[in-house]
MMTF fields as JSON, N, C-alpha, C and O atoms, coordinates in Angstrom:
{
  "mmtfVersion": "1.0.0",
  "mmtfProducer": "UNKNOWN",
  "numBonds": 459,
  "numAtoms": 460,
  "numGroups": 115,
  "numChains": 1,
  "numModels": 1,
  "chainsPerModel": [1],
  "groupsPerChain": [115],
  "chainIdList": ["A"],
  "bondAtomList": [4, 2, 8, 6, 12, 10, 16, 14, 20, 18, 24, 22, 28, 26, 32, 30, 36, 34, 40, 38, 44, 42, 48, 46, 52, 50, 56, 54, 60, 58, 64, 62, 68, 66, 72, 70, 76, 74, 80, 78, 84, 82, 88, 86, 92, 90, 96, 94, 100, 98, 104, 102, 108, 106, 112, 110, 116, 114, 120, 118, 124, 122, 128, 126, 132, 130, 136, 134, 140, 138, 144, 142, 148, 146, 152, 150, 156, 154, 160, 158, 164, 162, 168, 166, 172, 170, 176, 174, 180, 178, 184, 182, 188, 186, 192, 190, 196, 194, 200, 198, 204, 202, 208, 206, 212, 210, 216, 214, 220, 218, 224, 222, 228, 226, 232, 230, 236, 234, 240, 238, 244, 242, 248, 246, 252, 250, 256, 254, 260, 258, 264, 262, 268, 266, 272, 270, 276, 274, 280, 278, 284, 282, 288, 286, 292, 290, 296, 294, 300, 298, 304, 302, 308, 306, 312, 310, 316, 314, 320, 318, 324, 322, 328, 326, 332, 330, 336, 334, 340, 338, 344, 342, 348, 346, 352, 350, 356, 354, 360, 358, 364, 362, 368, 366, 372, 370, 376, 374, 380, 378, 384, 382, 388, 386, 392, 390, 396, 394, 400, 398, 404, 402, 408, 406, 412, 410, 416, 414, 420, 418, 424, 422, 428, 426, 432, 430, 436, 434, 440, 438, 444, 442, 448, 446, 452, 450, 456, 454],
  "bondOrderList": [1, 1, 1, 1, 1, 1, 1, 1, 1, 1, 1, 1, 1, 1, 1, 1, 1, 1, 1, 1, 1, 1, 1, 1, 1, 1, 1, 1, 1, 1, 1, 1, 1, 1, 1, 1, 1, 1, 1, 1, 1, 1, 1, 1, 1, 1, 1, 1, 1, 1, 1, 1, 1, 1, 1, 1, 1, 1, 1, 1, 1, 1, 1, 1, 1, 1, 1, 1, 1, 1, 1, 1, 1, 1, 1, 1, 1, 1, 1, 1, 1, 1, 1, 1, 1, 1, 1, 1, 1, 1, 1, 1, 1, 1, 1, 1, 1, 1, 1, 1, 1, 1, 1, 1, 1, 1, 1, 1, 1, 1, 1, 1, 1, 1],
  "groupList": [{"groupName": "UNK", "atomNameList": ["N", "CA", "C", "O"], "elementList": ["N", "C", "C", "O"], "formalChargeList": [0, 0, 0, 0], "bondAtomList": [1, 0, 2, 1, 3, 2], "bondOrderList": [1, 1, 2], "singleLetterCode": "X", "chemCompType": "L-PEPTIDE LINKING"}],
  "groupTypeList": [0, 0, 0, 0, 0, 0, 0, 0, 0, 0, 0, 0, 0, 0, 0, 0, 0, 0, 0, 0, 0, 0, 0, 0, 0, 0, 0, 0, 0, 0, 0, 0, 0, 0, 0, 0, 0, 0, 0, 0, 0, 0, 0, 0, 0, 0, 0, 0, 0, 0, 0, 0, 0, 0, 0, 0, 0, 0, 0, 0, 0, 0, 0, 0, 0, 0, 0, 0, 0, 0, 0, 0, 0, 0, 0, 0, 0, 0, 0, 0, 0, 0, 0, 0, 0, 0, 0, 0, 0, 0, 0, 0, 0, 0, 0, 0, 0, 0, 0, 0, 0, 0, 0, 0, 0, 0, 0, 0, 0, 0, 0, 0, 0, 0, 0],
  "groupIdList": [1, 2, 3, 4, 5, 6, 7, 8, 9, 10, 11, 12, 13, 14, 15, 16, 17, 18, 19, 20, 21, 22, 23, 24, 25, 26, 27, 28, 29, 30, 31, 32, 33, 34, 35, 36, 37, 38, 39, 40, 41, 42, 43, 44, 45, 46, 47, 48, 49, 50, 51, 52, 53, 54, 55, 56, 57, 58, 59, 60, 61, 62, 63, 64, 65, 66, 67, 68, 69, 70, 71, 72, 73, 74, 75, 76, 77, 78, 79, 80, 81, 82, 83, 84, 85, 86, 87, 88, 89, 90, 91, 92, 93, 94, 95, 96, 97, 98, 99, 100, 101, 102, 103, 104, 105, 106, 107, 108, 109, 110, 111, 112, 113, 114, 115],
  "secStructList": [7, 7, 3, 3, 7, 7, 5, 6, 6, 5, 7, 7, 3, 3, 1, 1, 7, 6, 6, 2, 2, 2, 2, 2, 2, 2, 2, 2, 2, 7, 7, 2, 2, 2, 2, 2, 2, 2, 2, 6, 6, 7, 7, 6, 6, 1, 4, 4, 4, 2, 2, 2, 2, 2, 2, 2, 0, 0, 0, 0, 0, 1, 7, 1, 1, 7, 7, 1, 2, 2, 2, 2, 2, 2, 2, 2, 2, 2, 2, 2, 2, 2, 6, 2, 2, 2, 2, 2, 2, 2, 2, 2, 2, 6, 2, 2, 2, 2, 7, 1, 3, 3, 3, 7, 1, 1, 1, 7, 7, 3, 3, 3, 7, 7, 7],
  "xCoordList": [39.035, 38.894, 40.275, 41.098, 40.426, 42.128, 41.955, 40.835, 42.881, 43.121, 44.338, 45.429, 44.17, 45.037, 46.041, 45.429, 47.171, 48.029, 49.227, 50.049, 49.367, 50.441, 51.202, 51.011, 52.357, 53.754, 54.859, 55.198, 55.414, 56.122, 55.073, 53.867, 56.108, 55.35, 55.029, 54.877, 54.934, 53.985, 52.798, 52.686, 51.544, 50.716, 50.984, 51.954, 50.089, 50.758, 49.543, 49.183, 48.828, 47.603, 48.067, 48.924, 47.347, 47.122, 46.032, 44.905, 46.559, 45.605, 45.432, 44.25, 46.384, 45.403, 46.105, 45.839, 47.425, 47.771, 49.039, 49.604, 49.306, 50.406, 51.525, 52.096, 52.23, 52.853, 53.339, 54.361, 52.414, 52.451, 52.495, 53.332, 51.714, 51.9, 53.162, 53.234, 54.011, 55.039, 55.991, 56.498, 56.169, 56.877, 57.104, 58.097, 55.625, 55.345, 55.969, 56.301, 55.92, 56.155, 57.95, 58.384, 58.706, 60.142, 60.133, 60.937, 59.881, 59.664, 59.953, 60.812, 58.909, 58.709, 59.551, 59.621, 60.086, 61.218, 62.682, 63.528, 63.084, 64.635, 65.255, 64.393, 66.273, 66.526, 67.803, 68.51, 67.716, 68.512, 70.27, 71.203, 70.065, 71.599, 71.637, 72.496, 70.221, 70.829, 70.179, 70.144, 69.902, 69.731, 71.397, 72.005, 71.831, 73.575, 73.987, 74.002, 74.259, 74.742, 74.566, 75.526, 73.251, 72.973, 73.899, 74.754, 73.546, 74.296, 75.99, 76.646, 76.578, 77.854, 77.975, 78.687, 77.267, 77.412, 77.133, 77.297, 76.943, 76.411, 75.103, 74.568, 74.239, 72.669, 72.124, 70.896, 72.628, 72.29, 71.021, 70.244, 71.176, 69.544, 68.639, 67.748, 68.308, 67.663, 67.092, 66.064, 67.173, 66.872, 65.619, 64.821, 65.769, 64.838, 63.486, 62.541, 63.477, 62.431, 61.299, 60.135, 62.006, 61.35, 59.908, 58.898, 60.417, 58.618, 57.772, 56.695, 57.989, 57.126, 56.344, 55.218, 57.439, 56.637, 55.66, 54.489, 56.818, 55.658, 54.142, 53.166, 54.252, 52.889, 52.224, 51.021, 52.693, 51.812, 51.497, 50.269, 51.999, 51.711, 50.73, 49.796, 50.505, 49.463, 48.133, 47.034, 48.232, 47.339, 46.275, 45.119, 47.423, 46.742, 46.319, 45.19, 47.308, 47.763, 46.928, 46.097, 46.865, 46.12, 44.718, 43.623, 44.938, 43.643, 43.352, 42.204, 44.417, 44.491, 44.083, 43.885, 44.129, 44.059, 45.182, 46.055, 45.082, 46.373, 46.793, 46.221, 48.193, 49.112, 49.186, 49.947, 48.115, 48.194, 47.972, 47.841, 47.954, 48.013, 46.439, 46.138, 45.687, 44.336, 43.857, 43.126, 44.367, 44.475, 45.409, 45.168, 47.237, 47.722, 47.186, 46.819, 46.841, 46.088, 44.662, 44.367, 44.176, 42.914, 43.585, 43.29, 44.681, 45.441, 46.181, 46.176, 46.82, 47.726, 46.176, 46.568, 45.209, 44.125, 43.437, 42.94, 43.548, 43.225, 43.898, 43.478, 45.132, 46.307, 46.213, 46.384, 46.054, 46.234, 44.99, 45.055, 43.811, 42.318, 42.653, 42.658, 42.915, 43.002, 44.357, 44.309, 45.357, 46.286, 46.136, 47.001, 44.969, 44.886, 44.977, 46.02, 43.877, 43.842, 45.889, 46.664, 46.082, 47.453, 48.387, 48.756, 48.404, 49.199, 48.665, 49.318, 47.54, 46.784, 47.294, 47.652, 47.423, 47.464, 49.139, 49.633, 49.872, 51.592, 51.952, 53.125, 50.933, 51.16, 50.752, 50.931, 50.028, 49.526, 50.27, 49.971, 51.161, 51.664, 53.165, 53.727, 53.484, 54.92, 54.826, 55.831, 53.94, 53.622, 53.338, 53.951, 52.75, 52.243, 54.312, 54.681, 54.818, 56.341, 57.167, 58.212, 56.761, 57.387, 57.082, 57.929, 56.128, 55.368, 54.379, 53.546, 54.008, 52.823, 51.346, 50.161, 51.714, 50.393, 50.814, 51.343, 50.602, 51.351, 49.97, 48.944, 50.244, 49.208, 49.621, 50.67, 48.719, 49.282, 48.95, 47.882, 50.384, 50.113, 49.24, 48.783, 48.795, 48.284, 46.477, 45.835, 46.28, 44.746, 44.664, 43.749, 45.456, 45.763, 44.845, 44.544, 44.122, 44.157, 45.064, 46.208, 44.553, 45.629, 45.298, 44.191, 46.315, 46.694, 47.402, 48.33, 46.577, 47.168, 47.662, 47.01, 48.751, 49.306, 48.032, 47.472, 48.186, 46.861, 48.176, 49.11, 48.211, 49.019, 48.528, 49.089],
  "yCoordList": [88.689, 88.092, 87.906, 88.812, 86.773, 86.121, 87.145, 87.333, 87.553, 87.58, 87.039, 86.975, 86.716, 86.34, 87.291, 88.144, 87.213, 87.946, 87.401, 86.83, 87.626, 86.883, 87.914, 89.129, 87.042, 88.136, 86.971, 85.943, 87.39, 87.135, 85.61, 85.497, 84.614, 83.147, 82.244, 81.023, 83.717, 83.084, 83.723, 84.856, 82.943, 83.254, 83.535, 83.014, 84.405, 84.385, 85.19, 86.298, 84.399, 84.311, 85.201, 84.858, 86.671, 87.882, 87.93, 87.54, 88.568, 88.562, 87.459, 87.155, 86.497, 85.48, 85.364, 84.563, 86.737, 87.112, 88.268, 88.514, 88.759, 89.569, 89.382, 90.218, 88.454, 87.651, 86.689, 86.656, 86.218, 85.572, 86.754, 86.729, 88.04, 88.756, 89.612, 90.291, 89.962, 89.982, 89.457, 90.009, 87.876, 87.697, 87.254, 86.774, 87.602, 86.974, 88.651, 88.8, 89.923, 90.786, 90.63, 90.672, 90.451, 90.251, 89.319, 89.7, 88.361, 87.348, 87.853, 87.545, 88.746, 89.497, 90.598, 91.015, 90.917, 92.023, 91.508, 91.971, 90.685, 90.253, 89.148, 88.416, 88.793, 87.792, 86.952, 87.361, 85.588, 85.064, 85.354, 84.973, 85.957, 86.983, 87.806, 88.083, 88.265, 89.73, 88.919, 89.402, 87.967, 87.227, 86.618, 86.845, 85.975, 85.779, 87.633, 87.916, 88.522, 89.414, 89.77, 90.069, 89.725, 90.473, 89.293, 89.578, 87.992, 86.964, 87.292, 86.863, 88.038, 88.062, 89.96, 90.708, 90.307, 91.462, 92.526, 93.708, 92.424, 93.824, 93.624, 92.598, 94.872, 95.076, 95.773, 95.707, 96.353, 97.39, 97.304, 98.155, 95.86, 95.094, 95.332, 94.536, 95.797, 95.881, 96.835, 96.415, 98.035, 99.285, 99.662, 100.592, 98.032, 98.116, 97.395, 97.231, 96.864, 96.463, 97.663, 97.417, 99.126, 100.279, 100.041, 99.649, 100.573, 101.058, 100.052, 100.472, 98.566, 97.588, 97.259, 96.911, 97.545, 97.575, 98.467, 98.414, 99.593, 100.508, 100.808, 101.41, 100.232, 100.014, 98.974, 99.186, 97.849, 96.913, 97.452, 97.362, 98.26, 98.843, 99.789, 99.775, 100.886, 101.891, 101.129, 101.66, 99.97, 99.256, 98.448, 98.62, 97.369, 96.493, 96.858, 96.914, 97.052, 96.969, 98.325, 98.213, 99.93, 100.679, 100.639, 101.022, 100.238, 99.922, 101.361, 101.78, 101.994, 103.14, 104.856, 106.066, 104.287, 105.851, 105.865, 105.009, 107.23, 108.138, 107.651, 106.913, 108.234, 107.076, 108.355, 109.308, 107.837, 108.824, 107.644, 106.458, 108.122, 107.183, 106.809, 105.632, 107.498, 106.524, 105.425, 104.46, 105.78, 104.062, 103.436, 102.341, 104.182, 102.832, 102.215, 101.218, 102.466, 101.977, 100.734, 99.66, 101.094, 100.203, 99.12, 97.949, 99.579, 98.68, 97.414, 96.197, 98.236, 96.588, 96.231, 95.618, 96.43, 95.748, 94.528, 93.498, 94.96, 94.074, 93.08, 91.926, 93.492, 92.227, 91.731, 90.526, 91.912, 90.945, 90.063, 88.983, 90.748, 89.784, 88.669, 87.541, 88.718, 88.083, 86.96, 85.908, 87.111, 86.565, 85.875, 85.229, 86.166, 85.921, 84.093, 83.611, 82.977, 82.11, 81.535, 81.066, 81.82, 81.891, 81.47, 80.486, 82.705, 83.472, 82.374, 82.28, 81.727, 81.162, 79.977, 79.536, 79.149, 77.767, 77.609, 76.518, 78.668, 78.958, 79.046, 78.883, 79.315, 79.859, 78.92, 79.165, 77.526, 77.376, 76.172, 75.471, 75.394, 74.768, 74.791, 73.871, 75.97, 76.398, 76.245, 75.855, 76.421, 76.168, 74.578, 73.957, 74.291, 72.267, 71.626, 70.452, 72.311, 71.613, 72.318, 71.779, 73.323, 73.734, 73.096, 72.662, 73.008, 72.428, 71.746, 71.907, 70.91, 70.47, 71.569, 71.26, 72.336, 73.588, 75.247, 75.646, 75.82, 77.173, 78.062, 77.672, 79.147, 79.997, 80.859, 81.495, 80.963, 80.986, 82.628, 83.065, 83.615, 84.903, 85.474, 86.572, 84.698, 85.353, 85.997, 87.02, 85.006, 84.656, 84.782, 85.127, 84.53, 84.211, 83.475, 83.703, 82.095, 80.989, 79.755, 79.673, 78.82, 78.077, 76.503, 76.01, 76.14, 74.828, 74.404, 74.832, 72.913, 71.49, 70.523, 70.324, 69.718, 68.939, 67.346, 66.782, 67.377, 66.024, 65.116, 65.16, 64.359, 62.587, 61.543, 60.459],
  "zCoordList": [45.02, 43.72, 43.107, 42.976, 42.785, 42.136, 40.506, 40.031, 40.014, 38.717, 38.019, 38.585, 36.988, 36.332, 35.256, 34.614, 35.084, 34.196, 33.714, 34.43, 32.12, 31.453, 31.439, 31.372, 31.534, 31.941, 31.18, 31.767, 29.563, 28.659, 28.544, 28.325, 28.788, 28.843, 29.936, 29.995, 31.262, 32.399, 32.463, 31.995, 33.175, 33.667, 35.146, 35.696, 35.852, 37.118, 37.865, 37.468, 39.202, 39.922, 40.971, 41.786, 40.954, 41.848, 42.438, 42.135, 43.532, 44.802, 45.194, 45.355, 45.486, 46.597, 48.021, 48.917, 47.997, 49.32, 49.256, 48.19, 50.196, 50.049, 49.92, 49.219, 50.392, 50.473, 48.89, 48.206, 48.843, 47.032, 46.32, 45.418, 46.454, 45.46, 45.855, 44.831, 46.497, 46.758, 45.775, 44.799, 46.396, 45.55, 44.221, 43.675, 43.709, 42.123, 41.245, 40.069, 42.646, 42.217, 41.717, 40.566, 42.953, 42.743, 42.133, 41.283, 41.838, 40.476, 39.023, 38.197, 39.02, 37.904, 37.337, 36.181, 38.275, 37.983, 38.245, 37.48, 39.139, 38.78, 38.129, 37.642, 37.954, 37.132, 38.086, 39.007, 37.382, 38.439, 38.698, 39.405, 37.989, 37.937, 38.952, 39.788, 38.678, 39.638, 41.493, 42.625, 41.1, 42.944, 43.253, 44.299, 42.326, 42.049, 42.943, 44.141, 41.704, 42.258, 43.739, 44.448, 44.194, 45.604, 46.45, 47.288, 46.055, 46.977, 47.05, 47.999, 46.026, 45.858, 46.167, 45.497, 47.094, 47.694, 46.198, 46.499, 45.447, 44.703, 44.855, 44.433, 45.664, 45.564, 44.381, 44.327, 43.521, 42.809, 41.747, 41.312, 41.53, 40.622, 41.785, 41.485, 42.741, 44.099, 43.651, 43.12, 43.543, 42.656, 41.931, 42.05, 40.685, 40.123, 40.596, 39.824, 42.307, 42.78, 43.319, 43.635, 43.341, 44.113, 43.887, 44.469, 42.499, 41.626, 41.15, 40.728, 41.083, 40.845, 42.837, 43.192, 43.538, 44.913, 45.342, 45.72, 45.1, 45.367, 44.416, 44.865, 43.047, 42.854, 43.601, 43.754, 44.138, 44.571, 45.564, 45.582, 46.912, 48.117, 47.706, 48.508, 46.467, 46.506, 45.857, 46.022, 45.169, 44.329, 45.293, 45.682, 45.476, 46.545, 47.965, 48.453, 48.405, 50.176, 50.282, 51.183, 49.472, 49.779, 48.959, 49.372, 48.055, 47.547, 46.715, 46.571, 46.239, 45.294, 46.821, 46.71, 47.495, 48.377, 48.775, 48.912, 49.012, 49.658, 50.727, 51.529, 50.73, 51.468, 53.182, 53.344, 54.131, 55.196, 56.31, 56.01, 57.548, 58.485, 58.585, 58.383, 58.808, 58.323, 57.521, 57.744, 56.711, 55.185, 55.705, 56.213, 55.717, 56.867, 57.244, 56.622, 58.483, 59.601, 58.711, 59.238, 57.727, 57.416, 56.897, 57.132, 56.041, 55.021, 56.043, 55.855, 57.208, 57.738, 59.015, 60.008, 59.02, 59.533, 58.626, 59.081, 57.06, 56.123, 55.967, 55.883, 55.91, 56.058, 57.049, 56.865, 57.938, 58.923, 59.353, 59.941, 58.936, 59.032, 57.956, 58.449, 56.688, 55.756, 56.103, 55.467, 56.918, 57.27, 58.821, 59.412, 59.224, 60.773, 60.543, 60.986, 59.829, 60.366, 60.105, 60.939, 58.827, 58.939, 60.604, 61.245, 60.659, 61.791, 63.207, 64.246, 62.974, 64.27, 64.367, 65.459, 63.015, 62.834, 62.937, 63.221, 62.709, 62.506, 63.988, 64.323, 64.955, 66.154, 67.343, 68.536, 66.672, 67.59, 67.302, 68.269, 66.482, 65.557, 66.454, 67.048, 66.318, 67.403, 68.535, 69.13, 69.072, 70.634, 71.017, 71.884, 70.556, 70.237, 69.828, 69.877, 69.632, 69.39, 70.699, 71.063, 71.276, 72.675, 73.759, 74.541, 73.87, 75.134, 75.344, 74.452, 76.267, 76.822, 76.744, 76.62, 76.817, 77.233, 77.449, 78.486, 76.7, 76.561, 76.205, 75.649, 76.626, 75.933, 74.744, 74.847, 73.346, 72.458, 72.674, 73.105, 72.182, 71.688, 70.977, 71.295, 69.695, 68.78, 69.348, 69.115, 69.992, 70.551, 72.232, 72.98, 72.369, 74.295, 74.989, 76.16, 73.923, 74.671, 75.072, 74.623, 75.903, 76.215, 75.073, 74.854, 74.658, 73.821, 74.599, 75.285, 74.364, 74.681, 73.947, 72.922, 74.126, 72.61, 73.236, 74.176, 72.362, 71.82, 72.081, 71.28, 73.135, 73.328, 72.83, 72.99]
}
């Protein structure tokens, strides 16, 4: 389920991947200064990305449980079901620009480029 949240005079659409919410997270917390700074070798605005991540990792990605290798384990299974056709169409996309007929990793069938 997407939610929505105003943040000063943005709105800004959560949950509709990890990835987007990622970086709507670093969005939200740095400024284009401190992306200047890191580019000009000071990381130190970096810092203040800890604790806005690490809430999104215990929120989202764990879904508020304890952080043990069992929820690991459920948490990057979720991500990656939810990211699979992703990962399929990215994969099969790369392979269709390599070759005639390759078998794709993600799935380990074989693709053919359409002539």
């Amino acid at each position: 389920m997407y939610q929505l949240v105003q943040y000063d005079n943005l709105i800004i659409l959560l949950n509709v991947g990890l990835l987007t919410d990622i970086f709507n997270c670093v969005a939200r917390t740095l400024t284009f200064s401190d992306f200047m700074a890191v580019f000009y070798g000071r990381p130190a605005s970096l810092q203040r990305l800890r604790g806005p991540l690490q809430n999104l990792i215990r929120n989202q990605v764990l879904q508020g449980q304890p952080m043990n290798e069992e929820n690991l384990d459920a948490a990057v299974q979720r991500i990656i079901t939810s990211m699979q056709a992703d990962i399929d169409s990215a994969c099969v996309s790369h392979l269709l620009l390599l070759s005639e007929s390759a078998v794709c990793p993600c799935q380990g069938h074989r693709v053919k480029r359409q002539t």
